[in-house]
C-alpha positions as CSV (number, residue, x, y, z in Angstrom):
1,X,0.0,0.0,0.0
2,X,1.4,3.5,-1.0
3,X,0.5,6.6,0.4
4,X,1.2,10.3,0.8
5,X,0.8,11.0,4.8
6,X,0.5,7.9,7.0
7,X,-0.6,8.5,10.6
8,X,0.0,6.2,13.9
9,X,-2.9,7.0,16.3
10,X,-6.7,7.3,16.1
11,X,-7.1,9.5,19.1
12,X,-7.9,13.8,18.3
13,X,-4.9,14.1,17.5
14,X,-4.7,12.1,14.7
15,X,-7.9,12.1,13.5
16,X,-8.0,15.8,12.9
17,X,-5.1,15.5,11.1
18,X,-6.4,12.8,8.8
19,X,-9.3,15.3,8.2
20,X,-7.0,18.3,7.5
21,X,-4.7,16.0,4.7
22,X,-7.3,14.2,3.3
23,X,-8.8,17.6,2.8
24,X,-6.0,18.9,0.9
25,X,-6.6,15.4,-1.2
26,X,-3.5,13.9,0.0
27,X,-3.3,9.9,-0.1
28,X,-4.3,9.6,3.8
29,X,-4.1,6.2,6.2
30,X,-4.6,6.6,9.7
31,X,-3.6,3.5,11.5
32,X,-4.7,2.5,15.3
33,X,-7.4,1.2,17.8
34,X,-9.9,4.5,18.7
35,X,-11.3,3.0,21.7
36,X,-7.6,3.1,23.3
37,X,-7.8,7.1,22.7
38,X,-7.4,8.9,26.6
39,X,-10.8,10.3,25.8
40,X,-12.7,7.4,24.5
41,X,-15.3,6.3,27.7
42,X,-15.0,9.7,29.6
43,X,-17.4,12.7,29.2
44,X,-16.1,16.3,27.7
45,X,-17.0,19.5,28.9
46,X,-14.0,22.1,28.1
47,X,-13.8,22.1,24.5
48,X,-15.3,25.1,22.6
49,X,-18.5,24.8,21.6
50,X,-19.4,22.0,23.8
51,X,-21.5,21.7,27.1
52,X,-21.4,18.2,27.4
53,X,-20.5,14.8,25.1
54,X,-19.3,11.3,24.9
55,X,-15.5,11.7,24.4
56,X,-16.3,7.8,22.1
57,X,-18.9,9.5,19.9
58,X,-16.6,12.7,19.5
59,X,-14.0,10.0,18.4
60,X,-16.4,7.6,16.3
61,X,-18.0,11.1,14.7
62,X,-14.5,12.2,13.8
63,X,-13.0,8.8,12.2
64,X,-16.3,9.3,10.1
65,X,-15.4,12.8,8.7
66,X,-11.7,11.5,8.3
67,X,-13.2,8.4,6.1
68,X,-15.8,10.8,4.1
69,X,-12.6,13.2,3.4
70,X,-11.1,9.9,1.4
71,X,-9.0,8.7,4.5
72,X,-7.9,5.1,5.3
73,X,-8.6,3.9,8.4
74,X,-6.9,0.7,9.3
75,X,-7.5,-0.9,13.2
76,X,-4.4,-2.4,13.8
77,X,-1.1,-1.8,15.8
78,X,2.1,-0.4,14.4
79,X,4.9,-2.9,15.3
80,X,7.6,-1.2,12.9
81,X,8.6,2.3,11.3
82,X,11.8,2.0,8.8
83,X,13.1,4.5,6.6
84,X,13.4,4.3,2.7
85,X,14.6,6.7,0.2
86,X,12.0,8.6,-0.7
87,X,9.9,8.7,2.7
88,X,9.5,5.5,5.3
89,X,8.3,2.2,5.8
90,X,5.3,1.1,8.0
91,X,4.4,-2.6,9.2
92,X,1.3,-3.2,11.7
93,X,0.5,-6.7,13.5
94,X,-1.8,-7.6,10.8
95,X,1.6,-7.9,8.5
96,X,0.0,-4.9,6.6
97,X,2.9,-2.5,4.8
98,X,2.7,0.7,4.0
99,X,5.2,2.8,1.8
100,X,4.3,6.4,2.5
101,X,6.2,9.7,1.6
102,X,5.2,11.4,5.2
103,X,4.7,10.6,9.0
104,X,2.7,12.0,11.3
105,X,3.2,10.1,14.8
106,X,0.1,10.6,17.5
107,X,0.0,7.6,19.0
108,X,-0.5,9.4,23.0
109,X,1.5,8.5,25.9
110,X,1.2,5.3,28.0
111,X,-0.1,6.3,31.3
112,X,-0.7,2.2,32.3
113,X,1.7,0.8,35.1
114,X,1.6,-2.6,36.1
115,X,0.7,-1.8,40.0
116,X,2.4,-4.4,41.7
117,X,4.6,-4.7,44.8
118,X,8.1,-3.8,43.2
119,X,6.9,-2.4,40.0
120,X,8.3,1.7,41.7
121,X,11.0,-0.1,43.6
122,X,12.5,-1.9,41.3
123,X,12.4,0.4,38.1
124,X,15.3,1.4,36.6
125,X,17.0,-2.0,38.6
126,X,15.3,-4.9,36.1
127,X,11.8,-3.1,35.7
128,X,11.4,-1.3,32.5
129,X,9.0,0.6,30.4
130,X,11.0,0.4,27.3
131,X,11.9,-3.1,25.1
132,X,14.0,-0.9,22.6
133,X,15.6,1.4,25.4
134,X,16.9,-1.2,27.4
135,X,17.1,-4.8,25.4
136,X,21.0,-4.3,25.5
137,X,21.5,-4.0,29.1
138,X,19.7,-8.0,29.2
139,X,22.2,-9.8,26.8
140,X,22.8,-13.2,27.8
141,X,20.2,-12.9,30.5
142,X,16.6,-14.1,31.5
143,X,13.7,-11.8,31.1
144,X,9.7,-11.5,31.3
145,X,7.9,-9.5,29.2
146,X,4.3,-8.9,30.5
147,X,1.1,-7.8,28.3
148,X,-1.5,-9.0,26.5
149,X,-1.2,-7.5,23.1
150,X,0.7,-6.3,20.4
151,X,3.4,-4.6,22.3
152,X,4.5,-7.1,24.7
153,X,4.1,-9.7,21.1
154,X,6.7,-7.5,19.3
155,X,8.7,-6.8,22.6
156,X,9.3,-10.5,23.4
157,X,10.4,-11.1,19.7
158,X,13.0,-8.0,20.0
159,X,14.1,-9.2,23.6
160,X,14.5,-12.8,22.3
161,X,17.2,-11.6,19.8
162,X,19.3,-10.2,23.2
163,X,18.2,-12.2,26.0
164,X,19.3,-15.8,26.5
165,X,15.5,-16.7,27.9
166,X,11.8,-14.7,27.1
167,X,9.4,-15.9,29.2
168,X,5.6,-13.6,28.2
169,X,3.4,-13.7,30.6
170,X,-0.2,-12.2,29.6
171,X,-3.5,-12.4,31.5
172,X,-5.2,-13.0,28.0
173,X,-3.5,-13.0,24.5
174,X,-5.1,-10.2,22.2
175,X,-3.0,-10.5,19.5
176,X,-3.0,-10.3,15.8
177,X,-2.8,-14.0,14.0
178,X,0.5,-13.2,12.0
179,X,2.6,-11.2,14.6
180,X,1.4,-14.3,17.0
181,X,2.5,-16.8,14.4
182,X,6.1,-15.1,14.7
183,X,5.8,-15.8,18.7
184,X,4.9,-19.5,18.3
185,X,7.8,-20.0,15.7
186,X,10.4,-18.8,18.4
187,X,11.3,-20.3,21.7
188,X,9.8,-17.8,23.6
189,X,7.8,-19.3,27.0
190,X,4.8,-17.9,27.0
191,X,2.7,-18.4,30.7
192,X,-1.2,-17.7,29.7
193,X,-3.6,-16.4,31.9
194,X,-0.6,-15.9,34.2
195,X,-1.1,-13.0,36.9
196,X,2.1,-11.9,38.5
197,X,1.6,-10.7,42.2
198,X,4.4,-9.1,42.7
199,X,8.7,-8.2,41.5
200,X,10.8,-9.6,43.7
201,X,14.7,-8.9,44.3
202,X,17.4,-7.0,46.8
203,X,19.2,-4.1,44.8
204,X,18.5,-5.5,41.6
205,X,15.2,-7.6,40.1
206,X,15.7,-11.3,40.9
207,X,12.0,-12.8,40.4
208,X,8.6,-12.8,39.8
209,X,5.8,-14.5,42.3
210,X,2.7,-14.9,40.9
211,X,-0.9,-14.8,42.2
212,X,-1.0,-18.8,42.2
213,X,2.4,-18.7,44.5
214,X,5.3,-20.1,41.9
215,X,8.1,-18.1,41.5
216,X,9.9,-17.4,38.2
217,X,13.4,-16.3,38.4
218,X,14.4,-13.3,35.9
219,X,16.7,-10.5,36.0
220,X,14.6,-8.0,34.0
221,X,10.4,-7.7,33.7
222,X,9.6,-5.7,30.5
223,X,6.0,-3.9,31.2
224,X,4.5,-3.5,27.9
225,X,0.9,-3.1,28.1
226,X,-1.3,-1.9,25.1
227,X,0.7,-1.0,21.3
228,X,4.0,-0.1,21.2
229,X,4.8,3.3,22.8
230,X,5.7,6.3,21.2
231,X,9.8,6.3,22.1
232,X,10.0,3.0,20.4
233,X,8.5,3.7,16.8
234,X,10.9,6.8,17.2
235,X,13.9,5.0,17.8
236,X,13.1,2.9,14.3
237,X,13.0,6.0,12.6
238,X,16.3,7.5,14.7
239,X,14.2,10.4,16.5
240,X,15.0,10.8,19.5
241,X,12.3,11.6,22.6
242,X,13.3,12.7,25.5
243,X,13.4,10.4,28.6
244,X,9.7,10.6,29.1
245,X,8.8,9.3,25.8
246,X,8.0,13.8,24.3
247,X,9.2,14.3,21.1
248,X,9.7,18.0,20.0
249,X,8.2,19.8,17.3
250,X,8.6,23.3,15.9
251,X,5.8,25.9,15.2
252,X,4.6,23.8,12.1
253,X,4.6,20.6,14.0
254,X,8.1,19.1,12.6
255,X,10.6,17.0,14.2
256,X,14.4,17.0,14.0
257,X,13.4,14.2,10.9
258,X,13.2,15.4,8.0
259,X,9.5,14.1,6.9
260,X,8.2,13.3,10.5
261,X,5.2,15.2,12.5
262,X,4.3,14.7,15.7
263,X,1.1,16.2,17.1
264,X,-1.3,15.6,20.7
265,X,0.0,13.9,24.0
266,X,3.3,12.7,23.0
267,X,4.5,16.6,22.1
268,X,4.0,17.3,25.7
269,X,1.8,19.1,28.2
270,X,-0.6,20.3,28.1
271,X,-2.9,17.2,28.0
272,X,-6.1,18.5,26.7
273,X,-8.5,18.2,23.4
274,X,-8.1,21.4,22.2
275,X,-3.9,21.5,22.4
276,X,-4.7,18.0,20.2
277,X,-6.8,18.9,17.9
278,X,-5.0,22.1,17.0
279,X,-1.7,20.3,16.7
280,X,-3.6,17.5,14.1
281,X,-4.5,20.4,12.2
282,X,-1.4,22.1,11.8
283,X,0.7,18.3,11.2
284,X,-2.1,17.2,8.8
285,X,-2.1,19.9,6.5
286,X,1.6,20.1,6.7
287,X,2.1,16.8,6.5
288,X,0.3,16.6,3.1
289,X,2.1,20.2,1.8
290,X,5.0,18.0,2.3
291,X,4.4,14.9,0.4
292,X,2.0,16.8,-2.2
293,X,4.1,19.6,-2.6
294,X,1.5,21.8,-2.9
């Protein structure tokens, strides 16, 4: 699949600016799950124009204008971002690949933790939020990656390539059928429904109990809930957030690479509909300026 401006993320952000470049008749795919949006399920009463409304049907009404505009909209997680000559590469779980000539990234920011004994203690000593960051520091070692879906799927698989054992440990697998093909044709362990109770360990990780009272020695636990986060498709593309996962944009909602936008939650605070929607605006119709060059 070819196209002019590809976005990751179907929250505000994103969808306004598949609106805005599909407008301006730009070859526009939007790629993502809307109902993990921060908005989707909770009520909205400070945007303009607006007493009171369903932050869902804000989201469902919007992927509607997007997809009446001309967008794509694909329901699937991102899993890989490459660059190519003439623009990047994108793969999702559902083996889907798009070539596309811009980028806009609004995928949010991951606000889940774990919340178990040890997950605070321990981070930064074996617990980590971050596969890509921090798969070097586990060569040679054992690990547990712990998730249900795409993310801890395509975090296992990168950990494998380091790590000397990959146990995955999900309450209930949610993944797509090829990406979990690619799980089943490793030697990754993977413990399903396994709930872990708590990290265990002295200075550094050592462990993992779990709610039914075995114990699984590891020196690292990989938290990885939901799709993969914002810092790691940025580090496929050699962009660089800073340690909280930001990435920084100018004015016109660039990044430092050449080709990439970056608009809503993951550009910072303030965390709030209108800073998104504004910022999908100004990446979209950039975005597609860009690729149309027009």
């Amino acid at each position: 699949m070819k196209a002019d401006v590809t976005i990751v993320g179907c929250g505000p952000a994103g969808i306004q600016a598949a609106i805005h470049a599909s407008r301006k008749k730009a070859r526009t795919v939007m790629i993502g799950q809307p109902e993990r949006s921060a908005i989707y399920g909770h009520k909205v009463e400070n945007y303009f124009g607006i007493s009171m409304i369903d932050g869902g049907k804000m989201v469902d009404i919007g992927i509607e204008q997007a997809e009446n505009f001309g967008a794509e909209v694909l329901r699937e997680d991102v899993v890989k971002l490459g660059k190519m000559e003439d623009g990047f590469r994108v793969i999702t779980d559902h083996d889907t690949e798009i070539e596309t000539r811009t980028l806009i990234l609004a995928p949010g920011i991951s606000r889940e933790k774990l919340g178990v004994e040890g997950e605070k203690e321990f981070y930064g000593r074996g617990v980590s939020y971050c596969a890509q960051c921090d798969c070097n520091f586990f060569r040679g070692r054992t690990v547990a990656v712990v998730g249900d879906e795409s993310q801890a799927a395509s975090s296992a698989l990168l950990l494998k390539e380091y790590a000397s054992k990959v146990y995955w440990i999900a309450e209930e697998v949610n993944v797509a059928p090829p990406l979990m093909e690619k799980v089943k044709e490793s030697d990754i362990e993977l413990i399903s429904p396994g709930i872990i109770h708590r990290i265990i360990g002295d200075k550094l990780v050592t462990g993992l109990e779990m709610e039914d009272g075995t114990e699984i020695e590891v020196n690292g636990v990989f938290i990885e809930l939901g799709a993969k986060s914002s810092m790691e498709l940025a580090f496929d593309i050699d962009l660089l957030p800073d340690p909280s996962g930001k990435i920084k944009v100018d004015s016109e909602c660039r990044t430092e690479v050449e080709g990439v936008f970056a608009c809503g939650d993951v550009t910072g605070e303030p965390w709030q509909l209108a800073k998104a929607v504004g910022e999908g605006c100004v990446a979209g119709m950039n975005a597609a300026k860009m690729a149309r060059g027009n």
